[in-house]
TORNU-41650 format. One record per residue (C-alpha): residue number from 1; residue in one letter; x, z, y. Coordinates in steps of 0.001 Angstrom, whole numbers, plus 524288, in hexadecimal, padded with zeros to 5 digits. Example, Ala and Ser with C-alpha at 12.3 -4.5 7.8 and 13.67 -1.06 7.14 Angstrom:
BEGIN
(1 "A" (8300C 81E78 7EE6C)),
(2 "S" (83566 81BE4 7FBDC)),
REM end
This chain:
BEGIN
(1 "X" (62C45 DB6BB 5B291)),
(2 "X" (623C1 DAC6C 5AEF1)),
(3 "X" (615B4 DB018 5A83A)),
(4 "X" (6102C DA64D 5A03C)),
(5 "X" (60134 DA763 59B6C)),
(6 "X" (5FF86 DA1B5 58EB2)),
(7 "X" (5F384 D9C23 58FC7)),
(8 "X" (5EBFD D9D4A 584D3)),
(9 "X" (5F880 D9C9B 57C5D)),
(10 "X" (5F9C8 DA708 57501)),
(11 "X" (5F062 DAD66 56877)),
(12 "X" (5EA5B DBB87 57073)),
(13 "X" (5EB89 DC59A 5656B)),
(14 "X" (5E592 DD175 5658E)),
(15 "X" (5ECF9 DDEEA 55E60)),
(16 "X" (5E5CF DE9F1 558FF)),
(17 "X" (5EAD7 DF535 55A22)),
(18 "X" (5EAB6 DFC87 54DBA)),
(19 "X" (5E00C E08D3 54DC1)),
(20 "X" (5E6F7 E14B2 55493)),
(21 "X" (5F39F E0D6F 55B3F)),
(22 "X" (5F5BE E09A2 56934)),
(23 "X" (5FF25 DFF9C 56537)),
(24 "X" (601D4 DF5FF 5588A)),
(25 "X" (60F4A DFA06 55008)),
(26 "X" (60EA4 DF00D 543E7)),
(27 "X" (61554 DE832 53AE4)),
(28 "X" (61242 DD9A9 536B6)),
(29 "X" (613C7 DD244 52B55)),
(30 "X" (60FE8 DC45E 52AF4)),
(31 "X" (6169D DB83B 52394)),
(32 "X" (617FA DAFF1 52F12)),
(33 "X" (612A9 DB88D 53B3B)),
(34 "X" (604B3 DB04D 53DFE)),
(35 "X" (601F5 DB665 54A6C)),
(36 "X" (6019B DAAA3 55399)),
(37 "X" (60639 DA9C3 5628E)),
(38 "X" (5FDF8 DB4EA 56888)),
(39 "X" (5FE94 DC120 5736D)),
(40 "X" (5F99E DCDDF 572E4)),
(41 "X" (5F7F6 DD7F4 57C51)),
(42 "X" (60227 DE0DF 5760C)),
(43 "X" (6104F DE1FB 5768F)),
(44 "X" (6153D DE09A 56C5C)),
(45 "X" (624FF DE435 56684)),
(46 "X" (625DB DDCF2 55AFE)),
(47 "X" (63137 DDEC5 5524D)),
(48 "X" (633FA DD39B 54829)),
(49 "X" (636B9 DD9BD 53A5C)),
(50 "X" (6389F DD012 52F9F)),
(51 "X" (6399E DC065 53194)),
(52 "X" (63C5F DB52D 53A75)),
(53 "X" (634C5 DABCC 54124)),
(54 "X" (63212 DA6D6 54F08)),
(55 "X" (62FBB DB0FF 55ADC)),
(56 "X" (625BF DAB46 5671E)),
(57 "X" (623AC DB5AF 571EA)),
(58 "X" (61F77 DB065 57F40)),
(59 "X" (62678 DA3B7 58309)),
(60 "X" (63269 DA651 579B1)),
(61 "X" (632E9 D9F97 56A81)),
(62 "X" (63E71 DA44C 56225)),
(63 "X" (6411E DA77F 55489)),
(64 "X" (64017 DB7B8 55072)),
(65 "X" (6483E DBEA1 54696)),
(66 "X" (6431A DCB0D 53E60)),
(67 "X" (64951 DD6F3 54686)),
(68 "X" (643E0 DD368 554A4)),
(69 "X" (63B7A DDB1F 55D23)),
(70 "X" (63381 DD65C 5677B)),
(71 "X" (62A8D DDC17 573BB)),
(72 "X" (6206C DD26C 57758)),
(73 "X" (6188A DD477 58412)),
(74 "X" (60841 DD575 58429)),
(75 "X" (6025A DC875 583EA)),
(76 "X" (60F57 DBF4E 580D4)),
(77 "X" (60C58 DB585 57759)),
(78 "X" (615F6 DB7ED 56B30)),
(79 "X" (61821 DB18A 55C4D)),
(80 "X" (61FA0 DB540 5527C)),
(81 "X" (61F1E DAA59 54545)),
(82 "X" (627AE DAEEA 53AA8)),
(83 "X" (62FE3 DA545 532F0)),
(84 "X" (6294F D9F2E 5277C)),
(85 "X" (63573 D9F48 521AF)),
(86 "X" (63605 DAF2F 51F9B)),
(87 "X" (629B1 DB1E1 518E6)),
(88 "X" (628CF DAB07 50B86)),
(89 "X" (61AE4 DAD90 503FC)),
(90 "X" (61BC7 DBB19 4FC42)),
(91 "X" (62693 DBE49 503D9)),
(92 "X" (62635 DCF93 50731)),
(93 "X" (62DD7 DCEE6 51133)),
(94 "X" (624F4 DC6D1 51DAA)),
(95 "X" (62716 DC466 52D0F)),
(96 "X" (624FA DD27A 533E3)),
(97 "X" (62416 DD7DA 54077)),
(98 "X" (6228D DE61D 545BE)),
(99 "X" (61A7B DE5C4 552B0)),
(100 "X" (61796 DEE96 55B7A)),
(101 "X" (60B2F DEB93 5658C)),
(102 "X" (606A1 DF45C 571AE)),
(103 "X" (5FE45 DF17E 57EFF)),
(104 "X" (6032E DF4AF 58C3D)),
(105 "X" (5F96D E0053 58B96)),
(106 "X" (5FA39 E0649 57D5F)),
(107 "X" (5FD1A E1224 58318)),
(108 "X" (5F59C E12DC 58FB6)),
(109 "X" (5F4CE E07FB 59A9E)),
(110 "X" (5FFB3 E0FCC 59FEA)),
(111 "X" (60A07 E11F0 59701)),
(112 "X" (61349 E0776 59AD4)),
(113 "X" (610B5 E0904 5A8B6)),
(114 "X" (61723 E1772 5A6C5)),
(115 "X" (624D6 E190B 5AD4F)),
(116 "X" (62B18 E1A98 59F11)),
(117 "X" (624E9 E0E8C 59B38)),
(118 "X" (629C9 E0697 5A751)),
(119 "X" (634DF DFF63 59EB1)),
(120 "X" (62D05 DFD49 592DB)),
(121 "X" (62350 DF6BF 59CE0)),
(122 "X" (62DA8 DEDC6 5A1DF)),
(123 "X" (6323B DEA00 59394)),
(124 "X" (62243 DE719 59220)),
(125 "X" (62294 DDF31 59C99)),
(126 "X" (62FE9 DD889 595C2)),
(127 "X" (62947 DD60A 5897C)),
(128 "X" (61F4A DCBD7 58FDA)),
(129 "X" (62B80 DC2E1 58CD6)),
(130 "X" (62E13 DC883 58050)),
(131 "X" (63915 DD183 57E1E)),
(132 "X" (642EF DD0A8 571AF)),
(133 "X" (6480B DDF20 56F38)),
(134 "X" (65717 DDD67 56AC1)),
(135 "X" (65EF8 DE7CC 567E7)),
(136 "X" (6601B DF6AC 56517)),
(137 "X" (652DE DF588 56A36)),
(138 "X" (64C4E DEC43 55FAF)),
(139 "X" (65244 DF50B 5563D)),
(140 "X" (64DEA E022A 55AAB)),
(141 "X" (64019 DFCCC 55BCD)),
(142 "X" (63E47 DF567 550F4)),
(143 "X" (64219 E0305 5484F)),
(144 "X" (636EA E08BD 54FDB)),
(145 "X" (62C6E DFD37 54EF8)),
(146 "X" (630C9 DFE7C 54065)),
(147 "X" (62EAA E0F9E 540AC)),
(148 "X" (6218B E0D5B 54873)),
(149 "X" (61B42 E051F 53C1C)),
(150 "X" (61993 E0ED8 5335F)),
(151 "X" (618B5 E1A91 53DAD)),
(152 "X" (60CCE E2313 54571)),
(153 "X" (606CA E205E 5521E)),
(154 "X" (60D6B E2A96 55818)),
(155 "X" (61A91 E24D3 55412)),
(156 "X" (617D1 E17E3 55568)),
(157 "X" (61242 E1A30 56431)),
(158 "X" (620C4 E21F6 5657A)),
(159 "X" (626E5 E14D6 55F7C)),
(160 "X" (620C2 E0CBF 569D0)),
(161 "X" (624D6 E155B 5740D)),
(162 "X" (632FC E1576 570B9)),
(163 "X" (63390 E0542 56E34)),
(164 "X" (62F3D E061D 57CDE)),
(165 "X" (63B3D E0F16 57FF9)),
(166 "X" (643F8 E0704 578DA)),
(167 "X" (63E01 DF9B8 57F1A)),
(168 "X" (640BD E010D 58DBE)),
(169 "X" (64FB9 E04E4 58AF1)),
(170 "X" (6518C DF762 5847B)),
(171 "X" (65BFB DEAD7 58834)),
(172 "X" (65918 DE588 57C4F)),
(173 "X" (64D14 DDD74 58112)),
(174 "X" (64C8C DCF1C 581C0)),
(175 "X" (64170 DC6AC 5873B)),
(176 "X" (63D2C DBC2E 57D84)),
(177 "X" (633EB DB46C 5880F)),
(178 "X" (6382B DAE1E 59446)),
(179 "X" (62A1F DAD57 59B63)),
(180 "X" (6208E DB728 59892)),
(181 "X" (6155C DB1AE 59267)),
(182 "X" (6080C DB75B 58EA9)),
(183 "X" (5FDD7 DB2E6 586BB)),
(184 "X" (5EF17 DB033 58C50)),
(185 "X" (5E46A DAF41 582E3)),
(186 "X" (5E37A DA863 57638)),
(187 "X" (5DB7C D9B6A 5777E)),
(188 "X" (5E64E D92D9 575A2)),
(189 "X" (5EEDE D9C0A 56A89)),
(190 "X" (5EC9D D9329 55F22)),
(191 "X" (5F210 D865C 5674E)),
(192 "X" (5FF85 D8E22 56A7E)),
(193 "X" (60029 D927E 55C81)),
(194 "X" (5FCBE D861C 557A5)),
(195 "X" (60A47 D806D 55DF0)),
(196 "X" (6125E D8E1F 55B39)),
(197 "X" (60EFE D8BC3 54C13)),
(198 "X" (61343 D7C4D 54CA1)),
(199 "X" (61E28 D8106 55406)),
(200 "X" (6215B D8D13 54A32)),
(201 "X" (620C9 D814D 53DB7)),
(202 "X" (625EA D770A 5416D)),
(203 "X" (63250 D7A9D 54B02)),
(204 "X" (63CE1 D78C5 5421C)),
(205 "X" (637BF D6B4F 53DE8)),
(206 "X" (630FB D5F09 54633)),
(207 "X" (6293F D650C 5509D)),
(208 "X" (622A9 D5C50 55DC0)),
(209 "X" (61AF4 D5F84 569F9)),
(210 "X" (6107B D567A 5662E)),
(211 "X" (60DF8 D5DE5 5588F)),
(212 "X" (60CA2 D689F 55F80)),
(213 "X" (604AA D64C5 56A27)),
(214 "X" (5FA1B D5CD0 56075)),
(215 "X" (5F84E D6BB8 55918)),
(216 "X" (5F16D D7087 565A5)),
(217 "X" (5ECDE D630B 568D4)),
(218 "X" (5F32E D615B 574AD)),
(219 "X" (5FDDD D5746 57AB8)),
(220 "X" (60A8D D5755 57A71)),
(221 "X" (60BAA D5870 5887D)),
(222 "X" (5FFF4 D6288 589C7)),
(223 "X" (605A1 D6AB5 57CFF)),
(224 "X" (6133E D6B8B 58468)),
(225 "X" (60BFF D70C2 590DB)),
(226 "X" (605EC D7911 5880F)),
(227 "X" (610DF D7EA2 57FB4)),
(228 "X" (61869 D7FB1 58BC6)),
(229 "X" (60D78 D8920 59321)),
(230 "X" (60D7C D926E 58924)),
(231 "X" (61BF1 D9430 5848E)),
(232 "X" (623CF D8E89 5919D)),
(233 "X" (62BA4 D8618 5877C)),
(234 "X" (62923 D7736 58441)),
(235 "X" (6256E D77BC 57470)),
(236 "X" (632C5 D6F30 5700F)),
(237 "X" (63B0C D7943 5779E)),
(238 "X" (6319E D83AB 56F79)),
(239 "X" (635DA D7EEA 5627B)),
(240 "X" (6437A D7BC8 567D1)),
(241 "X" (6438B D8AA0 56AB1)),
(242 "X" (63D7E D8E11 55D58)),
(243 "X" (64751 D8575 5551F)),
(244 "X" (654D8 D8A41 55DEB)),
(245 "X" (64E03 D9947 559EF)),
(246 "X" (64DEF D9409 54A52)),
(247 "X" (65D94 D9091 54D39)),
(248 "X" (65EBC D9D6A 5528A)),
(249 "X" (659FD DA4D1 547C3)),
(250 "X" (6613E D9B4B 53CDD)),
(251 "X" (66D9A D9CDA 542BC)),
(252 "X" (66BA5 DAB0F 54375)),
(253 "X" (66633 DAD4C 53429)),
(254 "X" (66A2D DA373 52DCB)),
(255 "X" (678BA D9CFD 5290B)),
(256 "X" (67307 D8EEA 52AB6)),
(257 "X" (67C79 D84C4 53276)),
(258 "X" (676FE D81D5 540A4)),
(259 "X" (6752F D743C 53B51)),
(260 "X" (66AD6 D78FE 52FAA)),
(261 "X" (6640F D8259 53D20)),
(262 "X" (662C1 D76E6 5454C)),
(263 "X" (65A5A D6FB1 53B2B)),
(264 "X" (65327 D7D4E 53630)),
(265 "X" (64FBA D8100 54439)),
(266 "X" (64984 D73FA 547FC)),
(267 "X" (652F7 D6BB6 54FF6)),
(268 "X" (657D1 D5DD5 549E9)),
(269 "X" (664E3 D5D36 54DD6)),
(270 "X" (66F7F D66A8 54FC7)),
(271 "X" (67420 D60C5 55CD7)),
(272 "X" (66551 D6526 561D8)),
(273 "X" (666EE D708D 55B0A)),
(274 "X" (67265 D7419 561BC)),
(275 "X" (6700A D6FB9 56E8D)),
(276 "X" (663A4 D7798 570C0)),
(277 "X" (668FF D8408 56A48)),
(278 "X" (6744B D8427 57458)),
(279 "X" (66AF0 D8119 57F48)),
(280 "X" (6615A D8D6F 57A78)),
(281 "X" (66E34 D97D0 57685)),
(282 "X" (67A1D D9182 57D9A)),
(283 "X" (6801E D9051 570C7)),
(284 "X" (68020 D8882 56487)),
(285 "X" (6792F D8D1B 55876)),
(286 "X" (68696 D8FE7 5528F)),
(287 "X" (68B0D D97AB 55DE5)),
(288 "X" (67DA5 D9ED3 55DFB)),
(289 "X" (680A7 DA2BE 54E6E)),
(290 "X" (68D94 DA5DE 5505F)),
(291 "X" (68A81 DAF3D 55A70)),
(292 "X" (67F55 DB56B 55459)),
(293 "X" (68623 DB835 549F4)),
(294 "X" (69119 DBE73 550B6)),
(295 "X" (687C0 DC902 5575B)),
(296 "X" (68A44 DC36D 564D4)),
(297 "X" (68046 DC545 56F4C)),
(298 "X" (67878 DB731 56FF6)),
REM end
């Protein structure tokens, strides 16, 4: 497996642990999720509670739904950008997540080199890629990321311990990453964000290597070097990607024709639209509803 250093890519964030905890259990609330692009030492599960938006953990960009559950490795570069479109101004109801964040040596620079722990150390060593958690599993731990907010130490540490069980004994794990990635340091954080944000606007409408490659005052040629380093993706098959992940999701939640999701995703003409949809999913956007709908394995 390949690694690839982002260097200088990614925003370094520091967690504090909360006083009297060897480990962060906590629930967010933000209109829009601000954090930008960043890495932490921690691993962290998160599990996606209320709204939509786009999902960017290591090298893979792709739209999120409220319901999924994550495990991202130490020191992987991740995003997640909520829709604008969930959160209107005075709304109660905002963009939440339920996250779970631990070091490889919360409980002693042993634990996970313990013979129990020898599986849970492999699915570690998974989640440098990412991990989606599908499944019987996703729902058993969510419930218990849910019981652990409003719990003690002793039973959230007992929580913890039994996510790790159910993470060992699981099938239901997908990687989300193809190369692992890790971030470096965080000299050059505001440049990558700078182009995630224009990205993140202006997808579904006009959208050009050279505007993004003037916001970090670079050329076109050096910005697609650049982009390219960091993500192992030119930037138009990025936003390709991110607009094909905005079909996904319409065709999925909404009752709008696959001519009306062409145009709302991005793309300016349904043959396009069509073509590179069957070239990602080996199917037609039709085809892709129809069996979603039916409850067929995609």
């Amino acid at each position: 497996m390949t690694k690839i250093d982002l260097n200088k890519a990614a925003l370094f964030q520091k967690l504090p642990n909360s006083e009297g905890n060897s480990f962060i259990v906590n629930r967010y609330q933000s209109p829009y999720f601000e954090t930008p692009w960043h890495f932490h030492q921690e691993y962290e599960l998160v599990y996606c509670e209320t709204g939509f938006g786009m999902r960017f953990i290591g090298n893979n960009f792709s739209s999120y739904t409220a319901g999924e559950l994550a495990l991202i490795g130490k020191n992987v570069p991740h995003l997640f950008k909520a829709d604008d479109s969930f959160y209107k101004p005075g709304a109660t109801i905002k963009p939440s997540s339920v996250v779970i964040q631990f070091v490889d040596d919360f409980l002693g620079k042993d634990f996970f080199n313990s013979p129990e722990m020898a599986e849970m150390k492999r699915i570690l060593s998974l989640s440098m890629n990412g991990l989606m958690i599908l499944g019987d599993t996703r729902h058993k731990i969510r419930q218990i990321m849910l019981d652990m907010l409003c719990c003690g130490n002793v039973a959230k540490l007992a929580g913890l311990v039994r996510i790790f069980e159910l993470l060992s004994e699981s099938t239901d794990l997908q990687p989300v990453s193809v190369d692992e990635i890790s971030g470096v340091n965080a000299l050059d954080s505001a440049k990558m964000n700078r182009v995630l944000e224009y990205a993140l606007t202006n997808y579904k409408g006009n959208i050009s290597t050279g505007d993004a490659a003037r916001l970090v005052n670079l050329s076109e040629s050096a910005f697609c070097r650049y982009f390219k380093s960091r993500t192992q993706k030119p930037f138009l098959n990025f936003v390709i990607e991110m607009r094909l992940n905005e079909g996904c999701r319409l065709l999925n939640e909404t009752e709008l024709s696959v001519l009306e999701i062409c145009y709302e995703s991005g793309f300016k003409n349904l043959s396009n639209f069509n073509r590179l949809f069957r070239k990602r999913f080996n199917q037609n956007p039709a085809a892709y509803r129809n069996r979603r709908k039916s409850c067929e394995p995609f």
